[in-house]
N, C-alpha and C positions, 0 to 999 in steps of 0.2 A: 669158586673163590678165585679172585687173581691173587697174582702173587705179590702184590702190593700190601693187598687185605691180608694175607698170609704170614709177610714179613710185617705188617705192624700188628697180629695176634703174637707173634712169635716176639717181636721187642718188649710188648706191654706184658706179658709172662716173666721175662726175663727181669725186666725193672721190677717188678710186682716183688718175686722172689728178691732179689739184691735187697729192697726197702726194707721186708720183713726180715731176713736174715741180719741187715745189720742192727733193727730193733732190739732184735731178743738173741742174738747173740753172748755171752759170758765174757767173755776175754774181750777186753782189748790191747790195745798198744803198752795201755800202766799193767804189768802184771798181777792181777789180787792176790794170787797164791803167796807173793814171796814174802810178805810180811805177815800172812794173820798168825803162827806160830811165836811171833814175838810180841801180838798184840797183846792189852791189859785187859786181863779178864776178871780182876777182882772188884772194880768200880767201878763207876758208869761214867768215867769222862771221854768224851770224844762221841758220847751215843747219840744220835740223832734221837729227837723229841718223839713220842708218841710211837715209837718201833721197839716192842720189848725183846726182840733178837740182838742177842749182843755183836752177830756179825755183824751189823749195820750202823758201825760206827763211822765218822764221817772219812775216817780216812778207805775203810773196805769200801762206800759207796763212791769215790774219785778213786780207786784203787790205786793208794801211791802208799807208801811206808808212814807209819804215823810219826815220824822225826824228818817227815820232809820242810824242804824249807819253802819260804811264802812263794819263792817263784814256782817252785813245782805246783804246787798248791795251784797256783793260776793257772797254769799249763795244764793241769790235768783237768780245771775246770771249762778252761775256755773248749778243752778240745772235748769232753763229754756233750755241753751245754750244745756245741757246734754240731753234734752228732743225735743228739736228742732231741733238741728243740721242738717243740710241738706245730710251728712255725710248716717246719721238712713236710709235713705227713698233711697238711692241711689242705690238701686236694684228693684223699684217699678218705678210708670207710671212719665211723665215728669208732670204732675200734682200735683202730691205729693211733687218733686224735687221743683218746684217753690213756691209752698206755702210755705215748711219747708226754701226753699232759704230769700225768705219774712221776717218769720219770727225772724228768725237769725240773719236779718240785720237791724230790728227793735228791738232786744233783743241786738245787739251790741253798737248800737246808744243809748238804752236809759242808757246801761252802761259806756260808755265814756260820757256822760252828767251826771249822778249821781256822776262820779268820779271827773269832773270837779267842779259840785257844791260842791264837800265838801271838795275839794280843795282849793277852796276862803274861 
């Protein structure tokens, strides 16, 4: 092998890992942890459709506090949507494609539900 071939096994490794880590990663930038301890757990507003876990209300899926206001609201969505987008992964495996597809359309749901709650 030259070290051409060498250095671009060793790049395409390296992206490979970065793409999938930031996938499936937990944490981002909006912290989840700091609000679900105040979340409402006696009813089901804010629950994304079709998800019977109650952490998965729209505020835990854009992890921002669920009294945030509409700008945050946007900002955690634009920056999810920008980081999931099924769009990012569409040159890699149909594995990557469904997950990022997943989570796009659980980053888009819990955004038309945030928008709708603060609408009322």
């Amino acid at each position: 092998m030259s070290a051409s071939e060498i250095a671009t096994v060793l790049l395409g490794g390296f992206l490979g890992y970065w793409i999938v880590f930031n996938l499936m990663r937990s944490k981002s930038k909006y912290d989840p942890t700091a609000h679900r301890d105040s979340a409402k757990t006696n009813d089901n507003q804010g629950e994304i459709p079709g998800v019977s876990d109650s952490s998965e209300q729209w505020f835990h899926v854009l992890n921002i506090s669920p009294g945030a206001s509409l700008d945050e609201i946007q900002t955690a969505y634009r920056y999810l949507i920008r980081q999931y987008h099924p769009d990012k992964v569409a040159s890699l495996g149909i594995e990557f494609q469904l997950l990022a597809e997943e989570k796009a359309k659980r980053i888009n749901l819990a955004y038309q539900q945030a928008l709708k709650e603060k609408e009322s």
